[in-house]
C-alpha positions as CSV (number, residue, x, y, z in Angstrom):
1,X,53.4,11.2,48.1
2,X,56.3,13.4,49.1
3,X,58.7,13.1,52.3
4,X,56.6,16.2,53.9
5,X,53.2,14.2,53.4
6,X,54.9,11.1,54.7
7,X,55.7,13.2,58.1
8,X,52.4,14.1,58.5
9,X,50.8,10.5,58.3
10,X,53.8,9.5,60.7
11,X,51.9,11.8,63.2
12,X,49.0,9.9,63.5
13,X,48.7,5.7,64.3
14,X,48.0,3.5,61.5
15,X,47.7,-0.2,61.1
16,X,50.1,-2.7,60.9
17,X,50.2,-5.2,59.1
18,X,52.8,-8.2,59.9
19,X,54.7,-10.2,57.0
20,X,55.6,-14.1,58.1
21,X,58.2,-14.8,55.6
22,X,59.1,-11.5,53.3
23,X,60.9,-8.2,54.0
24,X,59.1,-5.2,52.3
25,X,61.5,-2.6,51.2
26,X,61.1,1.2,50.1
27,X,60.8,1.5,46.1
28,X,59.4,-2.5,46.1
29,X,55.9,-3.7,45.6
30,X,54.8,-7.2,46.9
31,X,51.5,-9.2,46.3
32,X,49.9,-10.5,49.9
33,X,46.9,-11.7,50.7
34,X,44.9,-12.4,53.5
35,X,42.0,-14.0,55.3
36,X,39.0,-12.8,56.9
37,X,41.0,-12.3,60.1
38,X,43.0,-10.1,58.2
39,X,40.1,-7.7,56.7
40,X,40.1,-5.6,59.1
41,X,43.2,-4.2,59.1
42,X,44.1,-4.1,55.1
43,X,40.3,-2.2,54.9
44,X,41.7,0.2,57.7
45,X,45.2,0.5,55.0
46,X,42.8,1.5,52.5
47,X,40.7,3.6,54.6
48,X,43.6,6.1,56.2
49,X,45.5,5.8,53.4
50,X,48.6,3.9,54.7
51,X,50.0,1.0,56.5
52,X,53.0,-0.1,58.6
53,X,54.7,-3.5,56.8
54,X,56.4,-5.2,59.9
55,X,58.3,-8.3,59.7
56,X,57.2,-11.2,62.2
57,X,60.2,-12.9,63.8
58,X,58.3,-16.3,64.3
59,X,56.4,-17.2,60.5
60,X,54.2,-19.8,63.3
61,X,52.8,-17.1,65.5
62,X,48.9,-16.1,64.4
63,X,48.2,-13.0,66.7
64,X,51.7,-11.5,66.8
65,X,51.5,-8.5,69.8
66,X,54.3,-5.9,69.6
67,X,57.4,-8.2,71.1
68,X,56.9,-10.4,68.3
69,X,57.4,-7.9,65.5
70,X,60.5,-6.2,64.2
71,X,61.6,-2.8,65.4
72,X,62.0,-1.4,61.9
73,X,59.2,-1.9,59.0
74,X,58.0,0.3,56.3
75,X,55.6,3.1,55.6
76,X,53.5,1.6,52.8
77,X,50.1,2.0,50.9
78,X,47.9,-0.6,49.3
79,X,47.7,0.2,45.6
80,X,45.9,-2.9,44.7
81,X,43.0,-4.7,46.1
82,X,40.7,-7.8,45.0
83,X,38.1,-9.1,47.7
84,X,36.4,-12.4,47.6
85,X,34.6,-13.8,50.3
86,X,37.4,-15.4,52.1
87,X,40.4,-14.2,50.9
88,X,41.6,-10.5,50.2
89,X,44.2,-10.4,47.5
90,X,46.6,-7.3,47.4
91,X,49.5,-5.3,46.5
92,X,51.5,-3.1,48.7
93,X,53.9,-0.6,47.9
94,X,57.0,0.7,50.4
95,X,57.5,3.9,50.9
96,X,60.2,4.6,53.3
97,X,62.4,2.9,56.1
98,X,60.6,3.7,60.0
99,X,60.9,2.9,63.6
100,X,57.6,1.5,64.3
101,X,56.7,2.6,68.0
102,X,54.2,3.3,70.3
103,X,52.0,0.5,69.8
104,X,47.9,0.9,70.5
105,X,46.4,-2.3,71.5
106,X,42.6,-2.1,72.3
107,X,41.7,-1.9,68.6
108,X,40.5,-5.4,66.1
109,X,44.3,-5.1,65.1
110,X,47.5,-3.7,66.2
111,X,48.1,0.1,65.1
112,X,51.3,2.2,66.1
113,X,52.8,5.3,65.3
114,X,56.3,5.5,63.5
115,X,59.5,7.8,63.0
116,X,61.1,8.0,59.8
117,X,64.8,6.6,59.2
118,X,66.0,8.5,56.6
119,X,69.1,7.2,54.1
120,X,72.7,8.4,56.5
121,X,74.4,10.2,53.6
122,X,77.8,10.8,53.2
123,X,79.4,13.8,50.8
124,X,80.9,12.4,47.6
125,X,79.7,8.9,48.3
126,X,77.0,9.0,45.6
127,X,79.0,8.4,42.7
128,X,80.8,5.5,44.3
129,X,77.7,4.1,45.7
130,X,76.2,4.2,42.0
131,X,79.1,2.3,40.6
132,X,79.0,-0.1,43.3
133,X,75.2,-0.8,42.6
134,X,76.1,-1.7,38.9
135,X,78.7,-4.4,40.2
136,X,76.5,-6.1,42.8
137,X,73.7,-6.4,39.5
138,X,76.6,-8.1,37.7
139,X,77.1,-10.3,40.8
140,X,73.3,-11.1,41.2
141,X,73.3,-12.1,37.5
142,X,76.3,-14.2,38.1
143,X,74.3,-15.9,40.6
144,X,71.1,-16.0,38.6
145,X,73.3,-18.4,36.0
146,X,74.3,-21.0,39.4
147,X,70.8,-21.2,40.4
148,X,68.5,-22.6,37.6
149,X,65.9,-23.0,40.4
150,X,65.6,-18.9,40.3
151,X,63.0,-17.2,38.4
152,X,63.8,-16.2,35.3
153,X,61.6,-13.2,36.2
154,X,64.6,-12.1,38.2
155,X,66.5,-11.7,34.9
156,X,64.2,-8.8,34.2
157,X,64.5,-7.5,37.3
158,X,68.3,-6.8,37.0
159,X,67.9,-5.4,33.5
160,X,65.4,-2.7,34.5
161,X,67.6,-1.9,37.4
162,X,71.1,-1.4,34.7
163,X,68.9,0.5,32.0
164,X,66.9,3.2,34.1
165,X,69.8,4.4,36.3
166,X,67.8,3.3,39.5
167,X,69.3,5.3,42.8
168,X,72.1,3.3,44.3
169,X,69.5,3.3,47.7
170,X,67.0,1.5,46.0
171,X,69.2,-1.1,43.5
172,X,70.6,-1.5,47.1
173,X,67.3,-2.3,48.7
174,X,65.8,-4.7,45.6
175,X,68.7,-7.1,45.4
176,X,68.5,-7.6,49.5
177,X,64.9,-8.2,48.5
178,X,65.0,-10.8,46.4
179,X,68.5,-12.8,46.6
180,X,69.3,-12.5,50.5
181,X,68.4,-14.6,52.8
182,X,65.2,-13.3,55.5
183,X,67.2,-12.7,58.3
184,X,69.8,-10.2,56.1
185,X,67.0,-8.9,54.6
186,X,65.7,-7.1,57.9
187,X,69.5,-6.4,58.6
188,X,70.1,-4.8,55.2
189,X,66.4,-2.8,56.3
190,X,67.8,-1.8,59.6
191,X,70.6,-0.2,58.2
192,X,70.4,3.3,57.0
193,X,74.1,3.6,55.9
194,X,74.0,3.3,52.1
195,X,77.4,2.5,52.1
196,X,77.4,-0.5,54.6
197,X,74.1,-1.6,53.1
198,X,76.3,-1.9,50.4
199,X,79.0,-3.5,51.8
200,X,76.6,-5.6,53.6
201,X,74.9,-6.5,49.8
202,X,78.4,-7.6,48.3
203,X,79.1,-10.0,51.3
204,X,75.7,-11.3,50.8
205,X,76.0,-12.3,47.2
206,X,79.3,-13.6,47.6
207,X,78.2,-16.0,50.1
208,X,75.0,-17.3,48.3
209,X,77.5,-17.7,45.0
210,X,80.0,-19.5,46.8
211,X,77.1,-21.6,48.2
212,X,75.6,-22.1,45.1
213,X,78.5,-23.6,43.1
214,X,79.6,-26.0,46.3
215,X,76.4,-28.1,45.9
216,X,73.7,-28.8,43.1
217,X,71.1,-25.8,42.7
218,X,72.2,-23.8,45.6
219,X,70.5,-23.9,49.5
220,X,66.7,-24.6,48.9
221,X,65.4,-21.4,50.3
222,X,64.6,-19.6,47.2
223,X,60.6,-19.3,46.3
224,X,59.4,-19.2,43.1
225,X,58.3,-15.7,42.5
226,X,60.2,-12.9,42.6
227,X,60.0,-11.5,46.1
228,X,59.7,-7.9,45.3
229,X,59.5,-6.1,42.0
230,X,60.3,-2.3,41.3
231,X,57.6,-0.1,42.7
232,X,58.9,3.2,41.0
């Protein structure tokens, strides 16, 4: 789906669907899953073709309303879908950074309407940004070597992200994913400035490497799956 067809499903409301403890970025495919409270709105994903990803600010709230979601999700699409029962299992896949607004509330679930928060791009940044990328990989594998409680599957991550010449934007974006802490993972979302995501990235890493080699195995925050894998 192109930018253009984006726009146009940006015009009408879609569902949305709240994440408790994950960040879904643009470029980044996650596995969810959910119960049969939940069927109603992933069958609605599936029906109109997209879905607003919203993270919730409290992980203990079970009917989050519009105060208790994030300003800025993502435009996704489910691309994967098991049922069962009791229990949907499936994948969704960002698409691109939006305001989520104009929340309708009489339906089974909460749908809104978005507007798209494209990448703030400066001229002659991009090869900067791109050599940039390539040290914060080095610096996530540094920390990859500290934390022995990481995936290993992270170690592929960061060696598909230095072989295909991934956009700066979305090595940016992946790394936030999957070595920052929640709370700088919606802050790296918010912020459409490649260059202070960037900058935002570096101080990230440095922070959970210094933390890492203070004390045995690092803060115990880390889950054992890799958050989000490359989508594209």
């Amino acid at each position: 789906m192109n930018m253009s067809e984006h726009a146009v499903q940006l015009e009408r409301a879609l569902p949305v669907l709240p994440l408790r403890n994950a960040v879904l970025f643009p470029a980044a495919v996650m596995p969810l899953a959910v119960g049969p409270r939940g069927f109603a709105v992933v069958e609605a994903a599936v029906a109109r073709g997209n879905v607003f990803v919203v993270r919730q600010h409290r992980w203990e709230t079970e009917d989050p309303r519009p105060h208790d979601l994030a300003a800025v999700g993502v435009l996704a699409r489910v691309t994967e879908l098991k049922r069962s029962p009791d229990r949907w299992d499936f994948v969704v896949m960002g698409l691109e950074r939006v305001r989520v607004e104009s929340f309708l509330t009489d339906a089974a679930f909460l749908e809104a309407r978005g507007e798209p928060l494209p990448e703030d791009h400066v001229r002659g940044l991009s090869v900067e940004a791109a050599e940039h990328s390539l040290v914060l990989i080095d610096r996530a594998a540094a920390l990859l070597r500290e934390r022995p409680d990481i995936p290993m599957v992270a170690n592929d991550l960061l060696r598909q992200l230095r072989r295909r010449g991934y956009p700066a934007a979305h090595v940016a974006d992946l790394l936030a994913a999957n070595f920052c802490p929640l709370l700088q993972q919606q802050i790296c979302l918010e912020t459409r400035s490649l260059d202070e995501r960037l900058q935002r990235l570096s101080r990230c890493l440095d922070q959970e490497l210094e933390a890492a080699q203070s004390m045995p195995f690092g803060p115990k925050r880390w889950v054992r799956r890799l958050r989000c894998a490359i989508g594209w």
